[in-house]
C-alpha positions in Angstrom: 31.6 8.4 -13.1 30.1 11.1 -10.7 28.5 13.1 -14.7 26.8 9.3 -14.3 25.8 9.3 -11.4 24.1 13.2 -10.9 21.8 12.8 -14.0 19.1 10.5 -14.6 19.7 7.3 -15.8 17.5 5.6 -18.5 16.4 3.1 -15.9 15.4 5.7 -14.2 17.9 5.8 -10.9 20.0 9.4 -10.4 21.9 10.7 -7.9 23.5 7.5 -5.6 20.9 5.6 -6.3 21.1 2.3 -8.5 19.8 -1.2 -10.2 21.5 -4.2 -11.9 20.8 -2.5 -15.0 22.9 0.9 -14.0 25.3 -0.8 -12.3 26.4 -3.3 -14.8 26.3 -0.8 -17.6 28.2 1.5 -16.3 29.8 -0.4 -13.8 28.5 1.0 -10.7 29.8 0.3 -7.7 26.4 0.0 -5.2 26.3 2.0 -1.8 25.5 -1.2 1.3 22.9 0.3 2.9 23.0 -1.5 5.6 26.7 -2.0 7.1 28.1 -3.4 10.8 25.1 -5.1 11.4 25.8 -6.7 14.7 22.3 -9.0 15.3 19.2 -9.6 13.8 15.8 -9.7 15.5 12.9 -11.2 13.7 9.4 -10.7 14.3 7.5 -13.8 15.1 3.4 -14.0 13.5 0.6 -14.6 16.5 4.1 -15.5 19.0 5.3 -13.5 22.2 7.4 -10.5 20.2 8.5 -8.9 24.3 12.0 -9.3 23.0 11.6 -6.5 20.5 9.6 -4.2 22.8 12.2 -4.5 25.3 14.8 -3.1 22.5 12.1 -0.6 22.2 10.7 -1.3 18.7 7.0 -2.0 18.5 4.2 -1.0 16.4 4.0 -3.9 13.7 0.6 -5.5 13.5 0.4 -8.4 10.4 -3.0 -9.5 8.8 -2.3 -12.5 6.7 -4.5 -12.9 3.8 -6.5 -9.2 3.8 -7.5 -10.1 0.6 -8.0 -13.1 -1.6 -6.0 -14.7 -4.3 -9.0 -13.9 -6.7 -8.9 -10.3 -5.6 -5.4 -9.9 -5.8 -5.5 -11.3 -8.7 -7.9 -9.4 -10.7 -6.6 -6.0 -8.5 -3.1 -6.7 -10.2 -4.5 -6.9 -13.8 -6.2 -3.4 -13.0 -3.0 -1.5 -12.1 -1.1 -3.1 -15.1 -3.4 -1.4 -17.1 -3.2 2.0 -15.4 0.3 3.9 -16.5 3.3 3.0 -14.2 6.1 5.3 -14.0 10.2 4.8 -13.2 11.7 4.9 -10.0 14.7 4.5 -8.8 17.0 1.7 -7.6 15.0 -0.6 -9.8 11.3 0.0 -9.0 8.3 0.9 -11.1 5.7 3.2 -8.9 2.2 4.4 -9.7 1.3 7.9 -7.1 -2.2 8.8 -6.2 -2.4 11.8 -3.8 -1.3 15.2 -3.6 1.8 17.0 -4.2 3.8 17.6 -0.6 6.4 19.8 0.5 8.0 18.5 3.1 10.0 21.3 3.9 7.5 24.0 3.5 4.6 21.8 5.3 2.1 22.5 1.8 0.3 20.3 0.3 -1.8 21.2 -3.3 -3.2 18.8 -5.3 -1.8 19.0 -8.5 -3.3 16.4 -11.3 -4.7 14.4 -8.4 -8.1 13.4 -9.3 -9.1 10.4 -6.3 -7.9 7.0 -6.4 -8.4 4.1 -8.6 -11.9 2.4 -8.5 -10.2 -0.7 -8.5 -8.6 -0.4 -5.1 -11.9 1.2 -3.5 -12.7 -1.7 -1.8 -9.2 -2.4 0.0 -10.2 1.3 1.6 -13.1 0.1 2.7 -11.9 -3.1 3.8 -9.8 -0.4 6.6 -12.9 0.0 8.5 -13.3 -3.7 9.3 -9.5 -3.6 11.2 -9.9 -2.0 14.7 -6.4 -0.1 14.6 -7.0 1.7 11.6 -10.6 3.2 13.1 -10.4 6.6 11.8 -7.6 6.0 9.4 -7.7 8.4 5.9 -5.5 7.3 3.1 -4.0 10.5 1.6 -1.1 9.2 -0.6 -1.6 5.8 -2.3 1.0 4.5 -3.9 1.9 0.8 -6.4 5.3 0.0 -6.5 6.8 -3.2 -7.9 10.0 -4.5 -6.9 11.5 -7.2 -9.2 14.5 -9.3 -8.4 15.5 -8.6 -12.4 16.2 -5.4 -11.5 17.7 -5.7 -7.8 15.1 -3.4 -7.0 14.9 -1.9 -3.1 14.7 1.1 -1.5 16.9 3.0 1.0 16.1 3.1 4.7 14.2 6.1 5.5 11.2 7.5 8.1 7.6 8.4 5.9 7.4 12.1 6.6 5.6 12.4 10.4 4.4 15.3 9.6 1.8 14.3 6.8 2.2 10.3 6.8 0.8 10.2 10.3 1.5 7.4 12.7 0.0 4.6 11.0 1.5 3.6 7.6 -0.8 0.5 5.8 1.1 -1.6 3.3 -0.5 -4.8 0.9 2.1 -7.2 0.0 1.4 -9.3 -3.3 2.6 -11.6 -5.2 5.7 -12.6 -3.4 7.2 -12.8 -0.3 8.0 -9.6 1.2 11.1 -8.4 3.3 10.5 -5.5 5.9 13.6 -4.5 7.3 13.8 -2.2 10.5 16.8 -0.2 11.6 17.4 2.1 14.2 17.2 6.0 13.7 20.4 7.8 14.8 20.5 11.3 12.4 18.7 14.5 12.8 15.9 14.7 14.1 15.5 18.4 11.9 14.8 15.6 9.4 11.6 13.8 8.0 9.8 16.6 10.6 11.1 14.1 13.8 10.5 16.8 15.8 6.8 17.7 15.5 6.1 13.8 17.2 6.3 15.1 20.6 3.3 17.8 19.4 1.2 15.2 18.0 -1.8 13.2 20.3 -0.7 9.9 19.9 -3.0 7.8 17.9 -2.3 3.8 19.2 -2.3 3.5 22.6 -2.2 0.0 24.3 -3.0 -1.6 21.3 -6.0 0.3 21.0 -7.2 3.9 19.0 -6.8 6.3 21.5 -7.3 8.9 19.3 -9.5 9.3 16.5 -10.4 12.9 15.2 -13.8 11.7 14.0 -14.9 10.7 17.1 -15.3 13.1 19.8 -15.3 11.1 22.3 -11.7 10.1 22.0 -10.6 13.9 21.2 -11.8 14.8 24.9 -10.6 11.8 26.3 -6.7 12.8 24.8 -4.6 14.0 27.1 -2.7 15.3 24.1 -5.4 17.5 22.7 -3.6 20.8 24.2 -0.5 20.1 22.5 -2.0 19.6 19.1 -2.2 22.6 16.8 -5.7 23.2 15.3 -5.8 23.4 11.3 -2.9 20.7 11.9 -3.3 17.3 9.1 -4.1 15.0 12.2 -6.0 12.6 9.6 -3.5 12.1 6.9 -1.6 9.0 6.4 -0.5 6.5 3.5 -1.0 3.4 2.2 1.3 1.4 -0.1 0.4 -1.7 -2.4 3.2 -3.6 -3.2 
């Protein structure tokens, strides 16, 4: 069992990590990732969400319908025809961006040669969003998740300190899931830490800081704290 489960599988899944298709042939037993869940909170499109802010979570803004059902369409038979590579616990990805360190804080390109044309205009469509003034995708990445293969992915934080604060995500094809837990490990991890050090970038509902724009870089009361050369203008988006 544990020869099993520290190589990599066929399917693609190593270490604890698994899929219907892992578990059943081998006869897996799946971690719950979730365990002594007392409540659930939902958040409730274009309705008074002060019942999460009070338990301290905020931050979720929705667009329904960011693109068409031609565009999505038409952007799906584009990526099918691009390579798609394993994952694990069930997923297929596709990675555009650099190679990061997250430990070491380096980031080099590697084989990364700019994004797919195809998805040039969901960049561009950004602009038109007024939270996301200033945002730079960095890392794009496709992943499919298919019911066929129980396919998920593990709670976890998207690095702070190259992600940035706002992550984008494009939901297709299905209904989507987002689940939320509380944090309560190390904050050595995922660079927690450097947060405090960083200008905060939505304020109010509103882009209180935006790199490109001077006028908000002398308006942040932050500025001090933040170390130049630092990647204030990297973040990630995910199609899914």
């Amino acid at each position: 069992f544990y020869k099993i489960m520290n190589t990599t599988r066929e399917c693609g899944c190593k270490g604890h990590r698994s899929c219907l298709k892992c578990e059943e042939q081998f006869n897996i037993q799946p971690i719950k990732q979730l365990q002594n869940v007392k409540r659930i909170e939902y958040y409730k499109l274009n309705e008074d969400n002060s019942h999460l802010e009070r338990l301290g979570f905020s931050g979720i803004h929705i667009i329904p319908d960011f693109i068409s059902l031609k565009e999505e369409f038409q952007l799906i038979k584009d990526l099918d025809n691009l390579p798609w590579d394993k994952s694990q616990s069930g997923r297929r990805k596709q990675n555009f961006g650099p190679k990061a360190n997250f430990k070491k804080r380096k980031a080099k390109l590697g084989n990364f040669h700019g994004f797919p044309k195809t998805t040039q205009f969901i960049q561009e469509r950004f602009e038109e969003v007024s939270l996301l003034s200033g945002y730079r995708t960095v890392e794009q990445c496709s992943i499919e998740y298919t019911p066929e293969t129980g396919a998920c992915i593990e709670p976890h934080i998207d690095d702070c300190w190259i992600w940035g604060e706002r992550i984008v995500q494009l939901n297709l094809l299905s209904s989507t899931c987002l689940s939320f837990v509380p944090y309560l490990g190390d904050v050595d991890r995922y660079n927690l830490k450097d947060v405090e050090q960083y200008p905060q970038v939505i304020k109010d509902e509103k882009v209180a800081f935006n790199p490109f724009k001077p006028d908000t870089v002398a308006a942040s009361n932050e500025l001090d704290k933040f170390p130049l050369g630092a990647d204030m203008m990297t973040e990630a988006s995910d199609i899914m």
